[in-house]
C-alpha positions as CSV (number, residue, x, y, z in Angstrom):
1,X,-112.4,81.1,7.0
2,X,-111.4,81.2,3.4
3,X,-112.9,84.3,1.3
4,X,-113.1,83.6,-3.0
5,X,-115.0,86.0,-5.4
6,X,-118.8,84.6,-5.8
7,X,-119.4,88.1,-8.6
8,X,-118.0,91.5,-8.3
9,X,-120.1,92.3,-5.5
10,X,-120.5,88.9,-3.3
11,X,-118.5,86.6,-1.3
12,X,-118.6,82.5,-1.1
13,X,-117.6,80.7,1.9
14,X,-116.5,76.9,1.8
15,X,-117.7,74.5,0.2
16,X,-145.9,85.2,-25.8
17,X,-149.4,86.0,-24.4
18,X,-149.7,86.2,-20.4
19,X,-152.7,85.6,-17.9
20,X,-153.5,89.1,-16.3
21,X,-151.6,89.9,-13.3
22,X,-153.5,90.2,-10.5
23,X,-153.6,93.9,-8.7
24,X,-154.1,93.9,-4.7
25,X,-154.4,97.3,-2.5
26,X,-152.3,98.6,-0.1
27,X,-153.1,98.4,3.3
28,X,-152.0,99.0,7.2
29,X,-151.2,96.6,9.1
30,X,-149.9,95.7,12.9
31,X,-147.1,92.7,12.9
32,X,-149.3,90.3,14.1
33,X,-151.9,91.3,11.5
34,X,-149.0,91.2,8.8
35,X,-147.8,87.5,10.0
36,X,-151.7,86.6,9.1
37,X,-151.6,87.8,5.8
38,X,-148.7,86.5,5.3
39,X,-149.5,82.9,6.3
40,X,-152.5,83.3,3.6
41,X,-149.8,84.1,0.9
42,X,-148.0,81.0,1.7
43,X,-150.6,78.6,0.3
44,X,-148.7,75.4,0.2
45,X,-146.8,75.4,3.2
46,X,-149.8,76.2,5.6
47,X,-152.1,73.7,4.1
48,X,-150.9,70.5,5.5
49,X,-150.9,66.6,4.8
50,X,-148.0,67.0,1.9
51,X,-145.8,64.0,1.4
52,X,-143.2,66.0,3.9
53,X,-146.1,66.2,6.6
54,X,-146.5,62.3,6.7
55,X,-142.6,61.8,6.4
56,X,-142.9,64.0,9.5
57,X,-145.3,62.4,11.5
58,X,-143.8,59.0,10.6
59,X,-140.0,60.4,11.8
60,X,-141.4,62.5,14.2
61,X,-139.4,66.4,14.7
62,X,-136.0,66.3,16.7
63,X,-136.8,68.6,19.9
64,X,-133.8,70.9,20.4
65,X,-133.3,68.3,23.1
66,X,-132.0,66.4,21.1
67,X,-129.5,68.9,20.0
68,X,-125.7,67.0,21.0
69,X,-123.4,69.3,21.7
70,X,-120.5,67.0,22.0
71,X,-121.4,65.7,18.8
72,X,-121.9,68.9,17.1
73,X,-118.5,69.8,18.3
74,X,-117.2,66.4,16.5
75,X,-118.2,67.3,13.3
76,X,-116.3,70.5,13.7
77,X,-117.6,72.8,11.6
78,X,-120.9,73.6,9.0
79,X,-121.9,75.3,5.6
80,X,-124.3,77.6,5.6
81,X,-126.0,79.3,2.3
82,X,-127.5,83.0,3.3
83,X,-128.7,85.4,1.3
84,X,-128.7,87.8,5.0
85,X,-125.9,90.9,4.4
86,X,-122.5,89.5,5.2
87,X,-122.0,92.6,8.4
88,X,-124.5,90.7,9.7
89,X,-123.5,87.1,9.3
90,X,-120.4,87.3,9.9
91,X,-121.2,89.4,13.2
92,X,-123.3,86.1,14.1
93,X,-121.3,84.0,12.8
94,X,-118.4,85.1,15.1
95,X,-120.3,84.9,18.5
96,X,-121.6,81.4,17.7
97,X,-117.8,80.1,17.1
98,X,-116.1,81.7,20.2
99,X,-119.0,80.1,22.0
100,X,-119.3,77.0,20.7
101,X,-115.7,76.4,19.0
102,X,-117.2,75.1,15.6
103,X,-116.2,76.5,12.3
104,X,-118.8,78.1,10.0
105,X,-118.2,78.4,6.3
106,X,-120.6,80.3,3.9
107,X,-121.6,81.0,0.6
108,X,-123.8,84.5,0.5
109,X,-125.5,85.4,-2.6
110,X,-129.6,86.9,-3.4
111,X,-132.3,85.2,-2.4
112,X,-132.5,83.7,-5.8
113,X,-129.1,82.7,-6.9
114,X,-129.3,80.6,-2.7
115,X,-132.4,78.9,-3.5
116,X,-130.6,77.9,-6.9
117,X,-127.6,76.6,-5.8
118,X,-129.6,74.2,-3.7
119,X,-131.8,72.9,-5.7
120,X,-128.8,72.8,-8.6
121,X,-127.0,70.8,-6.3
122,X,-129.9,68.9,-5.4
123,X,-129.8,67.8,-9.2
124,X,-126.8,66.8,-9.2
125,X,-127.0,64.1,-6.2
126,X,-127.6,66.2,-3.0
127,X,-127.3,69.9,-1.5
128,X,-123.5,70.8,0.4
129,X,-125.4,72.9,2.7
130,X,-126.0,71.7,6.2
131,X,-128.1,75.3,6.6
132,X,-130.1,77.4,4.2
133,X,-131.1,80.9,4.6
134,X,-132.7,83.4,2.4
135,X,-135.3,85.9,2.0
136,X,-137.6,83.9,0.1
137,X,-139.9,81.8,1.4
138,X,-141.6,80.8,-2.2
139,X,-138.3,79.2,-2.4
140,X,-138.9,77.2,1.0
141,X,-142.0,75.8,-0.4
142,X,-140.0,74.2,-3.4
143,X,-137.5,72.7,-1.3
144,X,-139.9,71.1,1.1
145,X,-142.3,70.0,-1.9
146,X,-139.0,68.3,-3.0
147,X,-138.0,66.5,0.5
148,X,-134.8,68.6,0.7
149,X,-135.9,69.9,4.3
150,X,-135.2,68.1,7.3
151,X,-138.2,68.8,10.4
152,X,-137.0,70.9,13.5
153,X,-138.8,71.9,16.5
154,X,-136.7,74.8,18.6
155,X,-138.3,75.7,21.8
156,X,-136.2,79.0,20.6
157,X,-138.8,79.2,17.8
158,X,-141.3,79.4,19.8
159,X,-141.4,83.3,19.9
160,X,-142.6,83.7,16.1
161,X,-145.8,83.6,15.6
162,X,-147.4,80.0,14.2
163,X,-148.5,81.8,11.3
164,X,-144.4,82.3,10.3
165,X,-143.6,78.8,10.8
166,X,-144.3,75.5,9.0
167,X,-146.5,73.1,10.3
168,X,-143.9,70.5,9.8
169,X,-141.4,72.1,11.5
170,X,-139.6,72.4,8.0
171,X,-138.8,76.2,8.4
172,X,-139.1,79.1,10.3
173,X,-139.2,82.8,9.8
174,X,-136.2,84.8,11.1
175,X,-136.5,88.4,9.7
176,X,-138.4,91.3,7.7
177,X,-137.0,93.1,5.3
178,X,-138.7,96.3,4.1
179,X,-138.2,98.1,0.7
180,X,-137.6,101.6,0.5
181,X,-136.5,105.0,-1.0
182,X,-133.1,106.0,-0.4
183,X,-131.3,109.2,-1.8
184,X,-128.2,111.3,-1.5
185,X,-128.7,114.5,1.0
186,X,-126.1,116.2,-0.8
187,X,-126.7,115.3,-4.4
188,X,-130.5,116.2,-4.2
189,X,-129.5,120.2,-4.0
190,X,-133.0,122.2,-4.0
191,X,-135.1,118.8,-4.8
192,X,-137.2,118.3,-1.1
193,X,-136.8,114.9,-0.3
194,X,-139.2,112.1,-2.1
195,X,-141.9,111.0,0.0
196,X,-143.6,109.0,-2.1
197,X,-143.1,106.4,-5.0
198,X,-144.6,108.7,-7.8
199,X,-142.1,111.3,-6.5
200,X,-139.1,109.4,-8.6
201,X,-140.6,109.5,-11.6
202,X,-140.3,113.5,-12.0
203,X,-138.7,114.8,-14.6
204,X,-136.0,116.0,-12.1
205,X,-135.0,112.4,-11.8
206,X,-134.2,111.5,-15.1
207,X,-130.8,110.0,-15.0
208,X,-130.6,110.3,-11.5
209,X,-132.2,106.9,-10.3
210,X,-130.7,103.4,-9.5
211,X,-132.0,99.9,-8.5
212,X,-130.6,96.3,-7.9
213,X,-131.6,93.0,-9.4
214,X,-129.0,90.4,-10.3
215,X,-129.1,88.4,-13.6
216,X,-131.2,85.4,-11.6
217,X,-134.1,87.3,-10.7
218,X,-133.5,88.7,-7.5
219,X,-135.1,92.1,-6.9
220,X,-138.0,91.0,-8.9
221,X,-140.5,90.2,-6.0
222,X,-140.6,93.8,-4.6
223,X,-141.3,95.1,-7.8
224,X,-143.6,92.3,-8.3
225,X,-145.0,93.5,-4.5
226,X,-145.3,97.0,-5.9
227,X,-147.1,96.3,-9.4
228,X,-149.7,94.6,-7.7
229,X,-150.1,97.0,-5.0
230,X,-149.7,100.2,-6.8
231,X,-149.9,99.2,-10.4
232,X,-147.8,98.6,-13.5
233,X,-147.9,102.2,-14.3
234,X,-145.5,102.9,-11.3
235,X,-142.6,100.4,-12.4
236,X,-142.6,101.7,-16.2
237,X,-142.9,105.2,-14.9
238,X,-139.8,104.2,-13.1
239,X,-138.2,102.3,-15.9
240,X,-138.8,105.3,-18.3
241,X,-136.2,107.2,-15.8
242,X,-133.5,105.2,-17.4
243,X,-132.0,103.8,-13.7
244,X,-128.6,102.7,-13.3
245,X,-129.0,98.6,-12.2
246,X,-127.0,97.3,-10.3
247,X,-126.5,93.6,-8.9
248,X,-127.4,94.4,-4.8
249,X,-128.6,96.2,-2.4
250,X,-124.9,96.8,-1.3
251,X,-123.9,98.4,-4.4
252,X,-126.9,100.6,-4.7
253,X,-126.1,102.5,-1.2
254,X,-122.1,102.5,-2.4
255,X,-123.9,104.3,-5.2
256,X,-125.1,106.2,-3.9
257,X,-123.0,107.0,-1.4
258,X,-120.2,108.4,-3.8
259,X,-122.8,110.7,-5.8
260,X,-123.5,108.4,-8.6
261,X,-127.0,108.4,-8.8
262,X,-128.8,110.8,-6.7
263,X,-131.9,108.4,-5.3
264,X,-132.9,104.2,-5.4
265,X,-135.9,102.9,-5.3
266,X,-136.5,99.4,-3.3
267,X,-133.6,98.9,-1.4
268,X,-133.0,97.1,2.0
269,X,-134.2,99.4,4.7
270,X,-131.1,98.0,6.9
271,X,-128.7,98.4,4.4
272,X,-130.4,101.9,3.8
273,X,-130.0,102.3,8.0
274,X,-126.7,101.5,8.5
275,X,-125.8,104.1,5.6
276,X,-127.0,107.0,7.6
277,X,-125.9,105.5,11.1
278,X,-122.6,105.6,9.8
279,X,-122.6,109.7,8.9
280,X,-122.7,108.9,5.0
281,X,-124.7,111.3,3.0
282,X,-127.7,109.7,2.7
283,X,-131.2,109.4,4.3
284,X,-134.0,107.2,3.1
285,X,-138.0,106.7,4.1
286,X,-140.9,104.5,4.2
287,X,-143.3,105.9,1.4
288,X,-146.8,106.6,2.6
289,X,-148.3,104.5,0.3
290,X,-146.9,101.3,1.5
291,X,-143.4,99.5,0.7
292,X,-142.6,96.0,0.2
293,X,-141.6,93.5,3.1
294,X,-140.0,90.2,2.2
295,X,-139.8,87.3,5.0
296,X,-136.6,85.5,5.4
297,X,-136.2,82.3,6.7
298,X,-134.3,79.8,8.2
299,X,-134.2,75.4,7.6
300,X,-132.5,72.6,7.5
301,X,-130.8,70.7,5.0
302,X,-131.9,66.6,5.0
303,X,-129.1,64.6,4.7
304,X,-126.7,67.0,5.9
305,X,-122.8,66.2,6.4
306,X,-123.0,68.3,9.8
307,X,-126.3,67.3,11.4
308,X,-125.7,68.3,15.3
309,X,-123.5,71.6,13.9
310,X,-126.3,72.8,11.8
311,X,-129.0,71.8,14.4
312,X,-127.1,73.9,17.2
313,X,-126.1,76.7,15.0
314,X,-130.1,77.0,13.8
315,X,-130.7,77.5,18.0
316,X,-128.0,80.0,18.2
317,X,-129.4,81.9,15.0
318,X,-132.9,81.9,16.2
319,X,-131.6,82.3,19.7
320,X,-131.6,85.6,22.0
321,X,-128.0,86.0,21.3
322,X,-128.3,85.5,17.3
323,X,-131.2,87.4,16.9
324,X,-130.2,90.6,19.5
325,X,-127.4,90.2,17.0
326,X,-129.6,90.6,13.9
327,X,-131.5,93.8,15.0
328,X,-128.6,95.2,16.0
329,X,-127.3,95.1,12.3
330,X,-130.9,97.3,11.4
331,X,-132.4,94.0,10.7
332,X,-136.2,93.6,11.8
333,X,-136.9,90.4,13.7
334,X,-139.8,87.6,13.0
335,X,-139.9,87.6,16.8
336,X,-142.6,89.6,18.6
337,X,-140.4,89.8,21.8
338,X,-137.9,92.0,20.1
339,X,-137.8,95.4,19.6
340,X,-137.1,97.0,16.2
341,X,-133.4,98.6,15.1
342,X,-132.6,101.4,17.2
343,X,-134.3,104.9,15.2
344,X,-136.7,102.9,13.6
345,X,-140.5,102.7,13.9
346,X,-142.4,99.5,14.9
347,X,-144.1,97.6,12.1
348,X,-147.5,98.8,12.8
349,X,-146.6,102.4,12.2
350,X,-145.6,101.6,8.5
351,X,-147.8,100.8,5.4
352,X,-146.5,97.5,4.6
353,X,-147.2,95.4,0.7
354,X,-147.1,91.6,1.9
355,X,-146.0,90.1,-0.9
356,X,-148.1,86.5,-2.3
357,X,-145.2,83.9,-2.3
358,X,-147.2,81.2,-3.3
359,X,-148.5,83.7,-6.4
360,X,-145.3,84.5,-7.4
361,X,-143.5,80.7,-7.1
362,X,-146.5,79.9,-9.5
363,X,-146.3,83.1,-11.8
364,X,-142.2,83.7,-12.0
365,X,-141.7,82.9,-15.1
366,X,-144.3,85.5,-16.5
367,X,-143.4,87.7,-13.7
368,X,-139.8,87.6,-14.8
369,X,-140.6,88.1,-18.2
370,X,-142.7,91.2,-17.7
371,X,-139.7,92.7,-15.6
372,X,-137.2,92.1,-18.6
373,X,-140.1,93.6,-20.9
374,X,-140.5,97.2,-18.8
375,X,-136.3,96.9,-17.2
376,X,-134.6,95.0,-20.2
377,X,-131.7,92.9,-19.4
378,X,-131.6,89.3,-18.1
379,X,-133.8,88.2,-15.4
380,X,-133.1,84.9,-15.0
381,X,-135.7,83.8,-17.8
């Protein structure tokens, strides 16, 4: 597989006045309780009879069945757009090829800049993905609203809850991704450890503190996830701090990592995981209060180049082997038959803030705006 530079810090493979913003409490949660609440944040895609639910019903859902290896093996090879870490994909990515002989290339970016470059591309006379992945699922609704998706039933699915997959079979749920504080053992010298959110915003921490959203908006939801949970105070609290930004979650662990900034607020809990598993100097936790989870998920692309590929590689991501795979890179599954990373706790024991995709699809542009307002910078707005 080919590697060119995507930005400094990612990879591409192959081919005025506002309405108030809404404030919502905190609360605990067990996984199958959090899969219902999140279902109710998804509006659109849970409420049925869309144009995309009659082209459905009228096409009717390919059965993994269906699936033809020999012809997937044909086509040779498949794209794939992921905002997932690139450890992780490329870990996956590996296993499915010596399996299955068929060449994967990928373009990984955030959440935002994935969704972007598909419906960019869908502009311009049709997407070059045969896959789409990111941790989004606000973005999901768009491209089904705009036909982009192409309905698929995988008995392999069958292990996330209905509440975490589309009724039309556009989607599916693959992981949970939770938001939290990470800081530097070393660097935090007689400072105990912060526990909670309002910890960061101490004096001590002036200076000290980093965070990652790219140019295009991604990093925004969890704040978003936070404001409403916690309140706006919180973020301009942390704003006031002066934090170093940076584009990912990547770069804020490498930040911290070589003593650049002392703690981070909102960054991948696997990325966070791996850190410390790996005997860097770094620790992180799930604040009391509650920290922001963000669903990723998984479809595919109509009018693909490598239909049989992508449908086979979606079995194999969703799959036992693909999503053993997954965990074991600190990643959270959507599956209830899975077990979390190794060290960490089971959903039910955190405080998690679901976050309102539908809300936020409809709100981004104020959204986005307010963040530029409190962060500064660009924002994708």
């Amino acid at each position: 597989m080919t590697r060119s530079t995507a930005t400094t810090s990612e990879r591409t493979r192959g081919r005025g006045s506002r309405s108030p913003l809404r404030l919502q409490p905190p609360f605990t949660t067990s996984r199958r309780s959090l899969l219902q609440m999140t279902a109710c944040g998804l509006g659109l895609a849970m409420a049925g009879g869309l144009t995309t639910g009659q082209r459905t019903a009228a096409q009717g859902t390919p059965a993994a069945s269906q699936v033809d290896i020999e012809a997937a093996k044909q086509e040779g090879k498949l794209v794939l757009y992921t905002s997932l870490d690139t450890q992780i994909v490329d870990t996956i990515i590996a296993a499915f090829s010596e399996l299955h002989g068929i060449e994967v290339e990928y373009f990984r970016g955030g959440s935002a800049d994935v969704s972007g470059r598909v419906l960019a591309e869908a502009d311009a006379g049709g997407p070059q993905a045969d896959i789409v992945d990111a941790s989004d699922v606000g973005a999901f609704l768009a491209m089904k609203e705009r036909e982009l998706l192409k309905p698929y039933r995988s008995p392999v699915a069958e292990s996330v809850a209905a509440e975490l997959r589309d009724p039309d079979d556009m989607w599916v749920a693959d992981r949970l991704t939770q938001a939290i504080v990470q800081y530097n053992t070393e660097e935090l010298g007689d400072m105990a450890p912060p526990q909670r959110w309002e910890d960061l915003i101490a004096p001590e921490y002036q200076g000290k503190l980093t965070y990652f959203s790219s140019s295009s908006g991604d990093g925004a939801p969890r704040l978003y996830t936070l404001a409403q949970a916690l309140g706006w105070e919180l973020l301009e609290g942390l704003a006031a701090s002066e934090p170093l930004r940076v584009e990912t979650p990547q770069l804020i662990t490498q930040t911290l990592e070589n003593g650049e900034r002392t703690a981070a607020f909102l960054n991948n809990d696997n990325i966070a995981w791996r850190s410390k598993r790996e005997g860097k100097p770094t620790d992180y936790v799930y604040c009391a209060e509650g920290v922001p989870t963000e669903l990723g998920a998984v479809g595919l692309i109509e009018g693909a180049q490598s239909p049989n590929a992508a449908m086979l590689f979606y079995d194999f991501w969703m799959g036992d082997e693909g999503q053993q795979l997954l965990v074991a890179g600190g990643k959270y599954s959507s599956r209830t038959d899975l077990a979390p990373p190794e060290g960490s706790p089971p959903l039910a024991e955190i405080t998690l803030l679901v976050p309102d995709s539908a809300d936020y699809q409809a709100n981004r542009t104020e959204i986005l705006e307010r963040m530029a307002e409190i962060f500064g910078g660009e924002w994708g707005v």
